[in-house]
N, C-alpha and C positions, 0 to 999 in steps of 0.2 A: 490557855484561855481560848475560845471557841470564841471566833470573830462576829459580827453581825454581819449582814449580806455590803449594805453599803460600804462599809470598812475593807470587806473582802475587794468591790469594785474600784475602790480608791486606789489600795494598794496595785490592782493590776493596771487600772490605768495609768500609772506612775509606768511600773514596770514597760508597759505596751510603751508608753509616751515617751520613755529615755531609752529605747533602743535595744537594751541589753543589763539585764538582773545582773547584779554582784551583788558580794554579800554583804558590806560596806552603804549597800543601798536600799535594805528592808527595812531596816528599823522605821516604822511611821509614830512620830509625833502627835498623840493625841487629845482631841481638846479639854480634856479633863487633869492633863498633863501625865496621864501616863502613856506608856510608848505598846508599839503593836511589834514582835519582831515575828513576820509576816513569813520568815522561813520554817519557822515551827507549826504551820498551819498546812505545807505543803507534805504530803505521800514522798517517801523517797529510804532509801537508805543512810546516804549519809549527805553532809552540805552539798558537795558539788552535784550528786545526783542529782538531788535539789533546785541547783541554778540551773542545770542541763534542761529539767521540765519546765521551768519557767523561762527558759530563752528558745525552746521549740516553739511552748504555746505562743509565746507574744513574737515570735516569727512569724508564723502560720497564721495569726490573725491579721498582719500585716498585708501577708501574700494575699489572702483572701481581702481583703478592702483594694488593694490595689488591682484585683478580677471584678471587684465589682462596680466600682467608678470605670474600668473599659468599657466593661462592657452597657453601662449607663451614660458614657459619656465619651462615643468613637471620635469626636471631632479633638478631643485633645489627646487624645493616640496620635489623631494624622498630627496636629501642630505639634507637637513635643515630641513624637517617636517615637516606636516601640518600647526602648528602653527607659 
């Protein structure tokens, strides 16, 4: 089943917002009461391929939001600290 755009953003902001895709954590509940299982919409060879791409990408967006509030916002670098 070929997702709608919004569906597709739910799903990864879940993903993005809980840190780290398992498999145990696709399945989205929907309002019509049928479920989305959000792995079968991803490129890959087999599951784990699967969670491998989706915990780069929601890494790497991560990284990049924490490059971009630096460098939007040097004063809580100095008060907080590099790390």
């Amino acid at each position: 089943m070929k997702l709608k755009l919004f569906e597709t953003q739910l799903c990864m902001q879940h993903i993005i917002r809980s840190g780290h895709a398992k498999q145990d954590f696709l399945v989205f509940k929907k309002s019509d009461s049928n479920h989305i299982n959000f792995i079968d919409e991803i490129s890959g060879i087999d599951v784990q391929d699967k969670l491998t791409r989706l915990n780069v990408y929601a890494h790497g967006f991560i990284l990049r939001l924490v490059d971009c509030l630096k460098a939007d916002l040097p004063a809580l670098v100095h008060f907080f600290g590099e790390d």
